[in-house]
C-alpha positions as CSV (number, residue, x, y, z in Angstrom):
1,X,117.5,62.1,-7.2
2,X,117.8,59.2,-9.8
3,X,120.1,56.9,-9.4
4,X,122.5,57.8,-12.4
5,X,122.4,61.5,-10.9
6,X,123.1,59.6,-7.5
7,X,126.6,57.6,-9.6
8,X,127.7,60.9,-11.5
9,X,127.5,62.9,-7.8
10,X,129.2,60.3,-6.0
11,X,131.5,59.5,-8.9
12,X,132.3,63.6,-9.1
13,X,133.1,63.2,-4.8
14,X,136.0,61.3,-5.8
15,X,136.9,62.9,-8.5
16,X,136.4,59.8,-11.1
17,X,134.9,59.3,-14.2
18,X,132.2,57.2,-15.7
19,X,132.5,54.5,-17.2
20,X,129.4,53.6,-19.5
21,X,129.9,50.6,-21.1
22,X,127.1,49.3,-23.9
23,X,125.9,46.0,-25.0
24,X,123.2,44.5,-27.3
25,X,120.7,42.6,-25.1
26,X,120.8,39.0,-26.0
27,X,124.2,38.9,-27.6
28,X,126.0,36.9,-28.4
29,X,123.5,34.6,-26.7
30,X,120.1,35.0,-25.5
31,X,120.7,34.0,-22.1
32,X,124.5,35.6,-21.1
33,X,122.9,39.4,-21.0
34,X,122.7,39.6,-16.6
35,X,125.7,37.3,-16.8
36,X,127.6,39.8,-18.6
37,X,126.2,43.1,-17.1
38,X,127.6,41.7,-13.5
39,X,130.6,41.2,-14.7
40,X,131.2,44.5,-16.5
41,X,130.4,45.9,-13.1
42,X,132.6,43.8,-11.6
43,X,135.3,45.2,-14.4
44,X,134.4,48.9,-13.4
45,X,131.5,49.8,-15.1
46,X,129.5,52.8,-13.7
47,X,126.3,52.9,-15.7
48,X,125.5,49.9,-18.2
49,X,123.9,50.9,-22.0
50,X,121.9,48.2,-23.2
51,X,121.1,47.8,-26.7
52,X,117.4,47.2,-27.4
53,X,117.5,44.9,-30.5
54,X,115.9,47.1,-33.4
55,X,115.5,45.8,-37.5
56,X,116.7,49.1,-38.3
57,X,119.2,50.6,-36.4
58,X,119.9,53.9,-38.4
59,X,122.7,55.2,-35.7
60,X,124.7,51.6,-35.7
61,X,127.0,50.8,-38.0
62,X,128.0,47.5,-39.2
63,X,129.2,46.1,-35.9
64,X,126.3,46.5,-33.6
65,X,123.7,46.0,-36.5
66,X,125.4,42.9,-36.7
67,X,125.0,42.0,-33.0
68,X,121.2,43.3,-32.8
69,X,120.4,41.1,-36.0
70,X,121.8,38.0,-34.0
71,X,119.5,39.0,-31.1
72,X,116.7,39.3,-33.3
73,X,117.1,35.8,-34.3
74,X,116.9,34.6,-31.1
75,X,113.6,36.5,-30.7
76,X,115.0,38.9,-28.4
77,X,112.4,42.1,-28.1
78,X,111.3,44.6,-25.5
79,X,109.8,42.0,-23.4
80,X,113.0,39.6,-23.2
81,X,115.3,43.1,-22.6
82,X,113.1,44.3,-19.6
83,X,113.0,40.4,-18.1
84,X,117.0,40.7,-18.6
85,X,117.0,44.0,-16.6
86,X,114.8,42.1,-13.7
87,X,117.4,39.8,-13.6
88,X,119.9,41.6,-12.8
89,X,118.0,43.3,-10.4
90,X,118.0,40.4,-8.6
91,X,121.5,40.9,-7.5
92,X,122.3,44.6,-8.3
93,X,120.2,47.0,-6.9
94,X,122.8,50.3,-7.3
95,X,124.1,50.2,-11.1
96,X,122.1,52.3,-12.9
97,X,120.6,50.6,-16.4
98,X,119.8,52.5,-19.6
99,X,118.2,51.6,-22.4
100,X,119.3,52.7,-25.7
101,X,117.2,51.8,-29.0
102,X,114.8,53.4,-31.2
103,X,111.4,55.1,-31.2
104,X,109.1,51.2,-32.8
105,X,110.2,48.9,-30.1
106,X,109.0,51.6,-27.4
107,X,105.7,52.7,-29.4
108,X,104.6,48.8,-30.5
109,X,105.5,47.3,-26.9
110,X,102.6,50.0,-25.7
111,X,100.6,49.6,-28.2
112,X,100.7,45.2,-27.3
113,X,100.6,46.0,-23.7
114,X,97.8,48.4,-23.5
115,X,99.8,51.5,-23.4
116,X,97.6,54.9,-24.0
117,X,98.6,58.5,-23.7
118,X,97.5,58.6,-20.3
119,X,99.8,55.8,-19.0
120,X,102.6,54.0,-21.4
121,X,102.5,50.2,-20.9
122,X,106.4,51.1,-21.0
123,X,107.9,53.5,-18.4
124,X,105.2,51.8,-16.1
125,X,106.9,48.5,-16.7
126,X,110.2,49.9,-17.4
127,X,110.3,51.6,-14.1
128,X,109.3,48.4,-12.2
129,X,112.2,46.2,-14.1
130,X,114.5,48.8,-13.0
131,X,115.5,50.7,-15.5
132,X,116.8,54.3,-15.1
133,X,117.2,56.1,-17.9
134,X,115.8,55.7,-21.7
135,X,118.0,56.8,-24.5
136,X,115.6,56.8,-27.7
137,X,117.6,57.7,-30.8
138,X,115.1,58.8,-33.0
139,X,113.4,61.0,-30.8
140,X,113.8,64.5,-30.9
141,X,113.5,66.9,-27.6
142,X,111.1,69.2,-29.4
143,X,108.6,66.1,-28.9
144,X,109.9,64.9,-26.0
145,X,108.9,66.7,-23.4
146,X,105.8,65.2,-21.7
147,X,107.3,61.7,-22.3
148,X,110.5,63.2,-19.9
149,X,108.1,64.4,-17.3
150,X,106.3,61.2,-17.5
151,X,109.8,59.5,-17.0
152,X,111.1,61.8,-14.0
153,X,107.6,61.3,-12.5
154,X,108.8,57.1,-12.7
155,X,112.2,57.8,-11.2
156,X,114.0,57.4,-15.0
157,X,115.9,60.0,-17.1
158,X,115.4,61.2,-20.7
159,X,119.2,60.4,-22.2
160,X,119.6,62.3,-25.3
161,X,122.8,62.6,-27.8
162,X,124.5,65.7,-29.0
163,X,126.9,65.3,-32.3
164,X,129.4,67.6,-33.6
165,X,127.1,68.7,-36.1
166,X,124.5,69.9,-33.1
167,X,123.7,73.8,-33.5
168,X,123.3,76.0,-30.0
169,X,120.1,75.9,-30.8
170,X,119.9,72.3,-30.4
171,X,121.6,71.9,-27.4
172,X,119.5,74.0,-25.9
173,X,116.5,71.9,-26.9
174,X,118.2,69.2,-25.1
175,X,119.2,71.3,-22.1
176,X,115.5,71.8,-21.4
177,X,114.1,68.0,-21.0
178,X,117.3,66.4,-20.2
179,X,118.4,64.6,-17.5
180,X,121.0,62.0,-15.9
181,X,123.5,62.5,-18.9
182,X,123.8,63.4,-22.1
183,X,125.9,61.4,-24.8
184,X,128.2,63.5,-27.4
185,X,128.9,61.4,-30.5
186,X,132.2,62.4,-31.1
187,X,132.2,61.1,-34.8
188,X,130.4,61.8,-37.8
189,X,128.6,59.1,-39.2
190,X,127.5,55.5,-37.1
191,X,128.9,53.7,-34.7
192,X,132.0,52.2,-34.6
193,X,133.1,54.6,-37.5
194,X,136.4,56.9,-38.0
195,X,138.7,57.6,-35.6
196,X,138.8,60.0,-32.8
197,X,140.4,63.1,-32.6
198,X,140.8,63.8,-28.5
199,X,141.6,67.6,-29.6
200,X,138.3,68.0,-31.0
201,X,136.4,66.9,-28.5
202,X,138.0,68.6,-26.0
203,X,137.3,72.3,-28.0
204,X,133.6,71.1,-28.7
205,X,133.0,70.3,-24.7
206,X,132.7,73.9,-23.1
207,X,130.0,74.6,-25.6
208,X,127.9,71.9,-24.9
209,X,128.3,73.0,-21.3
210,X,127.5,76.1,-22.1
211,X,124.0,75.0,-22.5
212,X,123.6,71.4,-21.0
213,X,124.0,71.4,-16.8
214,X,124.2,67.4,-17.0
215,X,127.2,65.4,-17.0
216,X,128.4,65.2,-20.6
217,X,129.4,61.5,-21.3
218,X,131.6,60.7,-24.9
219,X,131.2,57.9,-26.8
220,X,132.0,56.3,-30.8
221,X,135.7,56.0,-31.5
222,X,136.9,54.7,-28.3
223,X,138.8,51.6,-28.4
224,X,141.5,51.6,-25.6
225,X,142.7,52.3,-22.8
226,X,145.0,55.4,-24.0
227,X,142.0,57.0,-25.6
228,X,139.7,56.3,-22.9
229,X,141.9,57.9,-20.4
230,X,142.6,61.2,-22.9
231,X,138.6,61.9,-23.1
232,X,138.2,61.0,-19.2
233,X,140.6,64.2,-18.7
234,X,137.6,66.1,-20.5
235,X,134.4,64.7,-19.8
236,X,132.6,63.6,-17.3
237,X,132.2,59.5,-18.5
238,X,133.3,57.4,-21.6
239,X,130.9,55.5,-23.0
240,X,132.1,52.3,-25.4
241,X,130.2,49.9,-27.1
242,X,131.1,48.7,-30.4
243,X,135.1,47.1,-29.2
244,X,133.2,45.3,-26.7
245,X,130.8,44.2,-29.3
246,X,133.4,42.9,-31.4
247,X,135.8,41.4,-28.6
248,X,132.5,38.7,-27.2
249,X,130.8,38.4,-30.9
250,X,133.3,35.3,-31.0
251,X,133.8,33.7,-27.7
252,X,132.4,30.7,-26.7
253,X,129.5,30.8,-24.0
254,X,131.5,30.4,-20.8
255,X,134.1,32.7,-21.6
256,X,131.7,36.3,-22.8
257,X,131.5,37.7,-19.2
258,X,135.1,37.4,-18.4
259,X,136.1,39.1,-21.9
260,X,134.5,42.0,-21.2
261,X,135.1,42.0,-17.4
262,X,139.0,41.8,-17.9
263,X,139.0,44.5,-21.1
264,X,136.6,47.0,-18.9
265,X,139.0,46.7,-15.7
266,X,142.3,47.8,-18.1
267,X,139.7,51.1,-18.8
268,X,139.2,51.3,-15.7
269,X,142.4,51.3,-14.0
270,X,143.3,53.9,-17.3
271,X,140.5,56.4,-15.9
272,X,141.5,56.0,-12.4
């Protein structure tokens, strides 16, 4: 069993919810990413999303594609986001880590590190930083499903996302190489876009399980504690990522880890 599947089962024991919260790797500064990922498990985090920086995020909007450009510019890539993931490693060996980026920083850091279709450079080295599940935006499960076997076989899970536009038929191209979670975009449009409608996600839910046997985690739109709490009655984690975004982008360097801590312990408690 993985170790997200290992969280969700023990989480679902107690009768909790996830809390997934997401973060650009090297942002707001290159060096605060394991600083900050211990303290948002410190504030109740479950499972931590971390944002591989990507020139051309076509799922972000504004917020985050702010954040990843700034982590661009301090020459943060694949490399720098698995050596942040050692880190933390270092002095977390339970929290479960996903990585959540795009198809080119995957395919070039094999492609520089010797990758081949016989072994990728990148669940080898992914799997021996410690990550446990890869959520790859741009790939779709039709394509997918030797790279999940290759992933399982490495201990990680294939995270895909499900919108409100998915057909049936769709989600039961995810059901089939799925695994760990899988992450309904409760909006239309990017990240950090619109506002949620609770009553909507709650009708769209059964249908998705209908089809997925994962834990269905809901993210974009969630802001606060109140709407945190009203999809936690529905699903089985929240997932948010661009108010935390927006809440460090502006603090000074000794005070981003405690920002987040103290805003992920008021969704916490809101869950609980």
């Amino acid at each position: 069993m993985s170790r997200i599947a290992t969280t969700f089962s023990t989480l679902k024991s107690q009768g909790r919810k996830a809390l997934i919260p997401y973060v650009t790797a090297g942002f707001p500064f290159a060096d605060v990413t394991p600083e900050l990922m211990h303290a948002m498990v410190a504030g109740g985090a479950d499972v931590i999303e971390l944002g591989v920086p990507f020139s051309d995020p076509s799922a972000d909007g504004p917020v985050i594609q702010k954040a990843g450009d700034k982590a661009l510019s301090f020459g943060i890539g694949m490399v720098q986001v698995l050596d942040m993931v050692r880190q933390f490693r270092t002095k977390d060996s339970n929290t479960p880590v996903v990585l959540m980026g795009y198809a080119n920083p995957v395919e070039r850091y094999d492609i520089k590190h010797g990758g081949s279709k016989a072994e990728s450079a990148f669940i080898r080295d992914a799997a021996q930083a410690g990550v446990d599940g890869v959520l790859i935006v741009d790939y779709p499960p039709e394509e997918c499903v030797e790279f999940a076997a290759r992933l399982r076989a490495h201990g990680m899970d294939l995270i895909f996302l499900l919108a409100p536009t998915s057909t049936d038929a769709r989600m039961a191209q995810v059901a089939e190489v799925a695994s760990g979670y899988v992450y309904y975009v409760s909006l239309k449009g990017v990240t950090g876009a619109g506002t949620l409608d609770v009553s909507t996600v709650e009708a769209t839910l059964p249908r998705i399980r209908r089809h997925v046997n994962v834990p269905v985690g809901v993210g974009f739109g969630i802001r606060d504690a109140a709407t945190a709490k009203a999809i936690g009655k529905v699903a089985d984690a929240v997932v948010i990522g661009s108010k935390i975004i927006q809440l460090i982008e502006n603090q000074p360097r000794d005070k981003v880890a405690a920002a987040a801590q103290a805003f992920l312990r008021e969704i916490r408690t809101a869950l609980d």
